[in-house]
C-alpha positions, 0 to 999 in steps of 0.5 A, spaced: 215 071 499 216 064 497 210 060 497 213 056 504 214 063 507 206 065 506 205 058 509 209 060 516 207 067 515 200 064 515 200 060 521 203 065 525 198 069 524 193 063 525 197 062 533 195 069 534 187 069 532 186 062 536 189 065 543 185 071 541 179 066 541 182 063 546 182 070 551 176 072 547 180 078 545 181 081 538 177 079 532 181 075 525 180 081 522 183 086 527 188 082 528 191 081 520 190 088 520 195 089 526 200 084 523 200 087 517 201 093 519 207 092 523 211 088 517 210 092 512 215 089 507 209 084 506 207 085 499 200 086 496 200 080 492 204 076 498 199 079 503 192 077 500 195 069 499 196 070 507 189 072 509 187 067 503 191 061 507 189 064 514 181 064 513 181 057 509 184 054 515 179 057 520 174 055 515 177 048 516 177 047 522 170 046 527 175 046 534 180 051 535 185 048 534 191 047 538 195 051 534 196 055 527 201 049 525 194 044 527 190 049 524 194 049 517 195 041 517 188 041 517 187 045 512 194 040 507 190 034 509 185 036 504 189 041 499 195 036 497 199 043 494 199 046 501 202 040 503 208 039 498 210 047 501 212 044 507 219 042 506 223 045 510 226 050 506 228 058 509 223 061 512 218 056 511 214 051 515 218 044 518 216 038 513 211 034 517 212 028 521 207 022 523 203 023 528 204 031 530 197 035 532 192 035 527 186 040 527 180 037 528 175 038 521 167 040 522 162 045 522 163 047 529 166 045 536 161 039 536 156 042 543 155 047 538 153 043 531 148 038 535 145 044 537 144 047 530 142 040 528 137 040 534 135 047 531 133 044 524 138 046 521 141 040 516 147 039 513 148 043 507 144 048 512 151 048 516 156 047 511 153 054 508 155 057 514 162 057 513 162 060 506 164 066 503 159 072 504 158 076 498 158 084 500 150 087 499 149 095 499 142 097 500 140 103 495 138 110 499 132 111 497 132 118 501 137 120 495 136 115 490 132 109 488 136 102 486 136 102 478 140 109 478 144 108 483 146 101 480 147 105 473 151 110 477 156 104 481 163 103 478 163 096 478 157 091 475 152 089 481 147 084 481 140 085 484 139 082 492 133 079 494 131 085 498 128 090 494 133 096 495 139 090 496 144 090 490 150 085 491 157 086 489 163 080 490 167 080 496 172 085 498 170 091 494 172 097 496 165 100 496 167 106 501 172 109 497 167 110 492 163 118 491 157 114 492 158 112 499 160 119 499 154 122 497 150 118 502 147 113 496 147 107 499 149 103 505 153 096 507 147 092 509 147 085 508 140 082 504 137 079 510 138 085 515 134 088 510 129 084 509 128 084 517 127 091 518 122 090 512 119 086 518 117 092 521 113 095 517 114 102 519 111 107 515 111 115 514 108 119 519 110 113 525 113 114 531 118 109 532 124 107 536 130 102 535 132 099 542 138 096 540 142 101 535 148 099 535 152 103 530 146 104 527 145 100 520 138 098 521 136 105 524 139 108 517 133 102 514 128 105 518 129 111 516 129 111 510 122 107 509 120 112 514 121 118 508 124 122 514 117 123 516 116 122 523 120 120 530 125 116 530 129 114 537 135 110 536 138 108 543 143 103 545 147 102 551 154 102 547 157 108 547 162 108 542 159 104 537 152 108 537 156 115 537 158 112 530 150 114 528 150 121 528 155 121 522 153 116 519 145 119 518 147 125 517 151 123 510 145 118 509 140 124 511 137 120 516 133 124 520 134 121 527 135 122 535 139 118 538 139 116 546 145 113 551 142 107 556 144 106 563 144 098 563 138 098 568 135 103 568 133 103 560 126 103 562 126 109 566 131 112 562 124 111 556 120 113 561 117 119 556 116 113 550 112 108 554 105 106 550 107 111 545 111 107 539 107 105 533 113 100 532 119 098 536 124 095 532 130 090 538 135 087 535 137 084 541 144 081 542 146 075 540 151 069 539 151 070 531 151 064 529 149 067 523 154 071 521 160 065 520 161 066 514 163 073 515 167 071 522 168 064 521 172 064 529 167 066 532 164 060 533 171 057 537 168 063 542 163 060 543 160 056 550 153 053 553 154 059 558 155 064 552 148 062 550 146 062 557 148 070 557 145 072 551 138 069 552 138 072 559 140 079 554 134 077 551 129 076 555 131 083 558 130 086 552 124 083 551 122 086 557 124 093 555 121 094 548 114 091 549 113 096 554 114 102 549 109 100 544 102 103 543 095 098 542 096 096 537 103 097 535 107 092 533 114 090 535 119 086 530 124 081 534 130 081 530 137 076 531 143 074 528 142 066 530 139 061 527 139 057 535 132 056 536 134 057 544 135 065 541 129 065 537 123 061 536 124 059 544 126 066 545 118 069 542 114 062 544 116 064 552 115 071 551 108 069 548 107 065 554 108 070 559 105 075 554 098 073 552 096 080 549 100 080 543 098 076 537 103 074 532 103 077 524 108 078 518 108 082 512 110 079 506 116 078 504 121 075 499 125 070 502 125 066 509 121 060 511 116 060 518 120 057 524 116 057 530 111 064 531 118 067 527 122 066 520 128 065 518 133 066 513 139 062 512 145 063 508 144 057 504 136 057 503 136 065 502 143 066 501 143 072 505 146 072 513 142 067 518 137 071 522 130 069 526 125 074 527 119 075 529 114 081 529 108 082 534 102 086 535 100 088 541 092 087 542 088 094 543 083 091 548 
């Protein structure tokens, strides 16, 4: 393809994501993958230029734009080279004309960047969410410990913050390898990490993991666990924790998992009421903190999503405490850095809750916000979370 052709080809592909957005349908990623799928005389080389093109753009723009040609003229109006390809030749774009659409440029839509700022969150903070991931593994420590698996890996890694964390560029192709095989290691971001080592769990404990998922913090847990104890992983998304057992029986987690009925989780929980030493929710959320892996997300977004994940919240937050024994503890886990999600989140469970004392193990990166902590791409450079670990009082 021409360098004009990639520039048309990625603007097709840019419509297609915005209605996605727009519809609250597929994710950029699914969405690339079934476009290339269906143009298979798209080349690699041509291919990765496209997606090249296509993120830069997304990442250009804070609105949605109006179209992928908006989109992709945002993204010429700072990169003259992109501008000079359209000319109008075949299968490129139309040369520009004055006045046409032009996507607007920014964090995000601007509701949702006053919101950031209100939440603590400056310009460099912003700005770094929009920026390129790099891919961090966590060291199985069931099988293998992170110095031999980092001798072991076919490629050089960097060490991550979190203690079992290695750090590899964006885009490696880590599943492939023998090692993924053979259980060594999983793909987990530092800051995932580092909020499991929230916990505190230790061997011997019974605890439970009330929002699974597909299970990659269970599979954290797991392992500081030593496979001795019970763990419980339980959410109410089927397909997306019928994803677990595989996934821990190559770790070599040993594991329970649980299917929940919305509305009837605390029934569904009855045999574990008062009983976990620790309860681990990652409660659902907005993301606001994974941009960098999914930058369209936030043209999803709307104060009424809000509004819905933070009576998600409260709900688990209803749930989990429940399960926890005096003197048990419960770590609060999002991928947010609203504080309407976080900070505000666990200060109106306090308020209802005055039995329950707030504490924190030593860890290695973050900053204190409100009775939580948080970590930031552009502080910690690890995905944006909040967390907070409470401690149920034993009188």
């Amino acid at each position: 393809m021409t360098p004009p052709a990639r520039v048309q080809a990625a603007i097709d592909l840019l419509d297609a994501v915005i209605a996605a957005a727009r519809a609250q349908g597929a994710s950029a990623d699914r969405i690339a993958a079934d476009w290339f799928r269906v143009r298979r005389y798209v080349g690699s080389k041509d291919r990765r230029a496209i997606r090249e093109l296509v993120w830069n753009a997304i990442r250009a723009c804070g609105e949605v734009p109006v179209s992928g040609r908006a989109a992709m003229l945002r993204l010429a109006q700072a990169d003259a080279a992109v501008a000079g390809l359209f000319d109008g030749s075949n299968y490129g774009p139309a040369p520009i004309e004055a006045g046409e659409p032009v996507a607007s440029g920014g964090v995000a839509p601007m509701w949702l960047a006053e919101r950031l700022s209100a939440s603590g969150l400056d310009d460099q903070d912003q700005t770094a969410l929009l920026g390129r991931a790099p891919l961090d593994i966590r060291a199985n420590t069931l099988k293998t410990t992170r110095d031999e698996l980092r001798s072991r890996l076919p490629v050089e890694a960097d060490l991550a913050i979190a203690p079992q964390g290695l750090r590899l560029p964006s885009g490696t192709a880590v599943e492939s390898w023998p090692e993924f095989a053979e259980g060594l290691f999983e793909v987990q971001d530092a800051g995932s990490q580092i909020a499991c080592m929230a916990l505190g769990v230790q061997p011997g404990e019974a605890v439970v993991d009330l929002c699974a998922g597909a299970g990659g913090k269970t599979l954290s847990l797991g392992a500081a666990m030593g496979n001795r104890g019970k763990l419980l992983a339980c959410d109410i998304d089927r397909p997306r924790l019928s994803r677990l057992p595989e996934r821990a029986s190559r770790a070599g987690v040993l594991v329970e998992t649980r299917l929940l009925n919305p509305g009837r989780e605390a029934e569904m929980l009855a045999d574990w009421q008062g009983k976990a030493d620790a309860v681990m929710i990652d409660a659902p959320c907005s993301g606001t903190g994974t941009w960098r892996r999914n930058p369209e997300a936030r043209w999803r977004l709307d104060a009424r999503a809000i509004e819905r994940y933070c009576a998600m919240q409260a709900n688990v937050l209803d749930i989990g405490p429940s399960l926890v024994r005096p003197g048990g503890r419960l770590t609060y886990v999002v991928c947010s850095l609203l504080d309407a999600e976080g900070a505000d989140r666990i200060d109106a469970f306090l308020s209802a809750n005055p039995g329950w004392d707030v504490a924190l193990p030593p860890l290695p990166a973050g900053q204190a916000r409100g009775n939580g902590w948080r970590l930031t791409p552009f502080r910690d450079g690890t995905d944006g979370f909040f967390f907070a670990t409470l401690v149920r009082r034993v009188n």
